[in-house]
C-alpha positions in Angstrom: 72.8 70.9 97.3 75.7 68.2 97.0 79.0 68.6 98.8 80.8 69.8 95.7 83.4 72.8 96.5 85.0 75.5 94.6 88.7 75.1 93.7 89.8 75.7 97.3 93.3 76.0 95.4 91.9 79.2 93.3 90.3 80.6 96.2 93.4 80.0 98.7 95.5 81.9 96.3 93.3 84.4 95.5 92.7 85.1 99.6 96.2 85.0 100.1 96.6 87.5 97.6 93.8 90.2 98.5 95.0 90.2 101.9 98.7 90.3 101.2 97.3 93.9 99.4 95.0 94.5 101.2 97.0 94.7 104.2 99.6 96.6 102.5 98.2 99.3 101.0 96.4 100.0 104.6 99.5 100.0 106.1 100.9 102.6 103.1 97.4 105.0 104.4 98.4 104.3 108.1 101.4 105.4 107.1 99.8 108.6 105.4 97.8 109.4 108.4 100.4 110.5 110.7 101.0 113.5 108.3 97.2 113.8 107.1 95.1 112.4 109.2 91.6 114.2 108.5 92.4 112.8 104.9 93.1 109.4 106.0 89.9 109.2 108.0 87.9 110.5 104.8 89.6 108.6 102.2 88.5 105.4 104.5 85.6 106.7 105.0 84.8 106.1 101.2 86.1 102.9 100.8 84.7 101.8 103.7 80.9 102.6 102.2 81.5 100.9 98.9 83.0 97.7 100.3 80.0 97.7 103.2 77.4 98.4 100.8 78.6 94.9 98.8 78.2 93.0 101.7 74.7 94.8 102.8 73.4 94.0 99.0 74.4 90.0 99.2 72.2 90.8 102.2 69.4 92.1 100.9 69.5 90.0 97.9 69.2 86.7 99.5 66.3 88.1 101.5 65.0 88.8 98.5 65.1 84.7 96.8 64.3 83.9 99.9 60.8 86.0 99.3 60.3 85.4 95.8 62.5 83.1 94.3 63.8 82.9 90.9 66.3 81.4 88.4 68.1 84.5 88.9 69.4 83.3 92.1 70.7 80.1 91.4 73.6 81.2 90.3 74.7 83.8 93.0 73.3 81.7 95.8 76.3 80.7 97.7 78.0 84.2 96.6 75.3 86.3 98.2 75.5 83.9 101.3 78.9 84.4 101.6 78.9 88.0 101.2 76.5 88.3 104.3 79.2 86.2 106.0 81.3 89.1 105.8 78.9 91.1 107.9 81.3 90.7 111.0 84.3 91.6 109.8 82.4 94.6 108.1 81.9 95.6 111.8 85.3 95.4 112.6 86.4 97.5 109.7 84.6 100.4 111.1 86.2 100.9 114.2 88.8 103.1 112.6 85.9 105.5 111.4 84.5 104.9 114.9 87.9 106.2 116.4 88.4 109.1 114.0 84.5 110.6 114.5 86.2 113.9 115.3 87.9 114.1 112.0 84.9 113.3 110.0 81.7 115.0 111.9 81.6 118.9 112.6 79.1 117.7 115.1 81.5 115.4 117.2 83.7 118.8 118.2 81.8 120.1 121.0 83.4 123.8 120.0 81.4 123.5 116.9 78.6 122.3 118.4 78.8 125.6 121.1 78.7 128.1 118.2 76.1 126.8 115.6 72.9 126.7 116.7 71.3 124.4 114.9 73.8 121.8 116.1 72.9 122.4 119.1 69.3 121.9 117.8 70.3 118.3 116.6 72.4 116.9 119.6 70.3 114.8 120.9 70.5 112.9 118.1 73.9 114.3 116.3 76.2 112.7 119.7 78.8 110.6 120.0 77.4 108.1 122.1 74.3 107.5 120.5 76.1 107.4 117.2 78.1 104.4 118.1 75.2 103.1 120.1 73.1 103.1 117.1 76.0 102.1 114.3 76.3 98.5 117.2 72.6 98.0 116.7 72.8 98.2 113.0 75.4 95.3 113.2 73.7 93.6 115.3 70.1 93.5 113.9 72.3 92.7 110.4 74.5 89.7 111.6 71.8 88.3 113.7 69.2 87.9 110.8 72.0 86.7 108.3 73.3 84.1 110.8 69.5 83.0 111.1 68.9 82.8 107.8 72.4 80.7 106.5 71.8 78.6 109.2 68.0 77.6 108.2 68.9 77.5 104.1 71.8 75.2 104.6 69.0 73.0 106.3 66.6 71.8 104.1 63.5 71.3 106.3 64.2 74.8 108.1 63.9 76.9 104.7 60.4 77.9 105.4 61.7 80.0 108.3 64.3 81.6 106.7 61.6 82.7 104.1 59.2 83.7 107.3 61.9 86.3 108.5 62.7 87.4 105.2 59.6 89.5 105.1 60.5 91.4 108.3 63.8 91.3 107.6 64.1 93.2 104.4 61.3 95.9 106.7 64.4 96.0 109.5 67.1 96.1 106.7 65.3 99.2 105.0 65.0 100.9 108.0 68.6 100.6 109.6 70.4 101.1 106.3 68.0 104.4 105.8 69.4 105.6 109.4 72.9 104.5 108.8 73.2 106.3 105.4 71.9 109.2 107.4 74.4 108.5 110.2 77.5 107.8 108.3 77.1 109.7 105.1 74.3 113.0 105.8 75.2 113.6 108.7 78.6 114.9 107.2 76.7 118.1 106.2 74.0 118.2 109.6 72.7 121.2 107.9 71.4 119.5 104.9 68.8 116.7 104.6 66.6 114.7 101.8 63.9 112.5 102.7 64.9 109.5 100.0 68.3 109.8 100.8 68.2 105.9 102.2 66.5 104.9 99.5 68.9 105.8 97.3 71.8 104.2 99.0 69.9 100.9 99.2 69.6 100.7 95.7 72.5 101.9 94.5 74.3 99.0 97.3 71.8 96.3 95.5 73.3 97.7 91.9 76.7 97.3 92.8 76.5 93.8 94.8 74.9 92.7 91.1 77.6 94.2 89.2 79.9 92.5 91.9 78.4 89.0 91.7 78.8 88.9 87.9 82.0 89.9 87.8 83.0 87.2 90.4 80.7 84.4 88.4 83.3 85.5 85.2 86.1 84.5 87.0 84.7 81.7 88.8 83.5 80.6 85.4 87.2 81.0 84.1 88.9 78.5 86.9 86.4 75.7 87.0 83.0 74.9 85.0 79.9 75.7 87.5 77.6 74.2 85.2 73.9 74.4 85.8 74.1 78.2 87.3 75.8 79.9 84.2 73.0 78.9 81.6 72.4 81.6 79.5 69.0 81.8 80.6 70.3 82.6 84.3 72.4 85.3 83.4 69.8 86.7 81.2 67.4 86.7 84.7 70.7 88.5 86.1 71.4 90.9 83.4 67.5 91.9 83.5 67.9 92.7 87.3 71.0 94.7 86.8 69.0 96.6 83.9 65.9 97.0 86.5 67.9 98.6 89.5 69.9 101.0 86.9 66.5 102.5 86.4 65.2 101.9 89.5 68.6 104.4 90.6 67.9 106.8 88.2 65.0 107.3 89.3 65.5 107.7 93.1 68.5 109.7 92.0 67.0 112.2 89.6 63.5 112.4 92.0 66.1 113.7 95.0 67.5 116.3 92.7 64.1 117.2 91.2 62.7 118.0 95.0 65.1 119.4 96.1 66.0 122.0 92.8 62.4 122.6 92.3 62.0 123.4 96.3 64.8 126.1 95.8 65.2 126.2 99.7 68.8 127.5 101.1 68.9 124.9 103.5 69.1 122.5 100.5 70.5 123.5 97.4 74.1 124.2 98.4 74.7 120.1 98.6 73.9 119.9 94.7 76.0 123.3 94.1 78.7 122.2 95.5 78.5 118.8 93.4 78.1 120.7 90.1 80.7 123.5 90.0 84.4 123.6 90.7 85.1 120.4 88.3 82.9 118.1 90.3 79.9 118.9 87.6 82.2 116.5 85.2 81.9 113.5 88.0 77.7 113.9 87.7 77.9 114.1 83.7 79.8 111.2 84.2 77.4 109.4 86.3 74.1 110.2 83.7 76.3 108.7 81.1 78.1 105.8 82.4 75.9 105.3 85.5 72.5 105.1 83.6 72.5 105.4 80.0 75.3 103.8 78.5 74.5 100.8 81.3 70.9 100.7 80.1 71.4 101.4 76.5 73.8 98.3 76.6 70.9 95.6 78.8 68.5 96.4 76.4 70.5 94.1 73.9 69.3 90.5 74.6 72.5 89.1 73.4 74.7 91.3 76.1 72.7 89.9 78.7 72.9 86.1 77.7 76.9 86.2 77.3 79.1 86.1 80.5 82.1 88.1 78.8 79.8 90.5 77.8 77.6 91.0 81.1 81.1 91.2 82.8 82.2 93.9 81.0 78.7 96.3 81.7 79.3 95.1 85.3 83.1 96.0 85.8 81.8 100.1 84.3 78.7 99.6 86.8 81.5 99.1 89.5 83.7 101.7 88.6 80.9 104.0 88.6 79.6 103.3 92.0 82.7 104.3 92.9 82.6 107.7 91.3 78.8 108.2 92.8 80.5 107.5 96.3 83.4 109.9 95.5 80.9 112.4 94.4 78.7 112.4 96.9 81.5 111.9 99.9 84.2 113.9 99.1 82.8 117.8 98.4 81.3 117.6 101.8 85.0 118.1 102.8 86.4 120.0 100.0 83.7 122.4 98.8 83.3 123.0 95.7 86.9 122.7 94.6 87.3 119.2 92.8 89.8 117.1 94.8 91.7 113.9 94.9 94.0 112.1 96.9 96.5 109.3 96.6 94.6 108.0 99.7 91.3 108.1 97.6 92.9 105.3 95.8 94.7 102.8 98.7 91.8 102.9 101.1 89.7 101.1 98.8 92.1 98.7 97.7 93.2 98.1 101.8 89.9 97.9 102.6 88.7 95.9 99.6 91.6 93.4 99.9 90.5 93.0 103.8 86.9 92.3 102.7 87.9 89.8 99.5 90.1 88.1 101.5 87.0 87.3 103.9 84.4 86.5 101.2 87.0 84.2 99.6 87.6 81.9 102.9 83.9 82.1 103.8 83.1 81.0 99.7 85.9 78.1 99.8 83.5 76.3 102.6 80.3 76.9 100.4 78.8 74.0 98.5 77.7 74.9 94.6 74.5 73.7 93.1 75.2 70.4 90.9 75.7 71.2 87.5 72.4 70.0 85.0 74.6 70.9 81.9 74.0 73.8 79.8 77.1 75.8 78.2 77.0 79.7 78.4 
């Protein structure tokens, strides 16, 4: 790598700017807490899952070059690094959640707890203490191997380790985002369980950090030529990932709701019927269409994959929709079956997103870019 730098200019505006919003439309749901402030804590909730899961895919995906390499990640390498930069400030951002468990988690009000037995059943997992004992380790173990492994790949002769721990890493990655999807998100309905549930938050994170890192190489690619990593045969490797984890999720996806349908067990079925009736049945037609097919339908095409404006596109609906799954699978835990939204639904993610852009951006302005070998997209 040479010492070239992104337009610090772009980037110091751009910062500026996503904080400026970000911290302003928090303040705006701050402000909406003191009348609501179960919504508040639910609304962030939500935001606070898609904006984590972007910066635990940059994660796992530079695990992953580090394992097999690729073309693919030449172009994304200094994004994905900088998104696992973000890591500690991702910690920070869920102390409010961490503060408002009671709001969130029939299991953290111990007059629930005394009347449902199976709560009581669960506690000695399903308690406050542990819960934040384990959601400290899962930071831990995350910032720990991605400080390990930016510091060994911006050092040339210490690469080989950073590939050594990769292995073990993406093992210990699998396993704490399996138990924090089952902390922060299951555990919302303690009666209710699935046994791929991780999996299918850790590919559906993966999808979106891809959708995220081409829509970030199309502006990038707007304010300054990056050269070498924007050949059209390295968004093609790109566009060929992003069409392998939208099958890969509708997969995972569909297999959950084939188990669990064809298992026809009480204890089960009431988390899909309350996703499919009272209007929220429109947000999972929306997801087969717009989340798989359309998405899939649309990488087939060699030529969408090969142009920029075009990959952009397919990954601005893929982030969108990741939204919507989030929405859909967060919110009816709350609301039942009765489709709901709230003006919160729509600052949290901006307050938290402008937080977290605002961090990516300063951490990408000290990243060095690959020298450019020509090559036009």
């Amino acid at each position: 790598m040479n010492g070239t730098q992104y337009a610090s200019v772009d980037l110091t505006r751009f910062q500026r700017m996503a904080l400026l919003v970000g911290a302003a439309a928090l303040v705006v749901c701050a402000l909406g807490a003191a009348s609501s402030p179960a919504q508040f804590f639910q609304s962030y909730l939500f935001a606070f899952l898609f904006w984590a899961g972007i910066a635990l895919g940059c994660f796992a995906l530079v695990m992953l070059h580090n394992l097999v390499g690729g073309g693919w990640g030449v172009a994304v390498r200094r994004l994905i690094e900088s998104g696992t930069k973000t890591l500690p400030l991702v910690a920070l951002l869920i102390l409010p959640l961490l503060a408002g468990m009671r709001h969130l988690y029939i299991w953290a009000r111990p007059e629930a707890v005394a009347a449902d037995e199976l709560l009581q059943h669960k506690s000695p997992y399903l308690n406050v203490p542990f819960f934040v004992g384990r959601t400290v380790f899962y930071f831990a173990v995350w910032i720990v191997i991605a400080w390990l492994l930016n510091k060994w790949t911006s050092n040339g002769v210490a690469e080989g380790r950073a590939r050594a721990l990769s292995g073990p890493g993406i093992l210990l990655f699998g396993l704490t985002v399996t138990f924090a999807s089952i902390d922060w998100v299951m555990s919302l309905e303690p009666h209710w369980f699935s046994t791929i549930y991780g999996i299918v938050f850790m590919v559906g994170q993966v999808l979106a950090t891809l959708a995220f890192l081409i829509a970030a190489l199309m502006l990038l690619a707007r304010s300054r030529p990056v050269g070498d990593p924007l050949r059209p045969q390295s968004l093609h490797d790109l566009g060929n990932l992003m069409l392998a984890f939208v099958m890969l999720w509708a997969y995972v996806a569909f297999s959950q709701y084939l188990i669990i349908w064809s298992g026809n067990l009480p204890e089960e079925l009431p988390w899909y019927v309350k996703r499919l009736r009272g209007g929220w049945g429109w947000f999972a037609g929306a997801l087969i269409g717009f989340h798989f097919i359309l998405p899939f339908l649309l990488l087939l095409s060699r030529q969408n994959k090969r142009r920029l404006g075009a990959l952009a596109a397919i990954a601005g609906g893929m982030i969108v929709m990741r939204l919507v799954d989030l929405y859909w699978i967060v919110t009816p835990a709350f609301h039942g079956r009765q489709l709901h939204f709230h003006w919160m639904d729509l600052a949290a993610p901006i307050g938290v997103g402008g937080i977290w852009l605002a961090g990516f951006a300063w951490n990408l302005k000290k990243q060095p870019v690959p020298a450019a070998a020509g090559g036009a997209h």
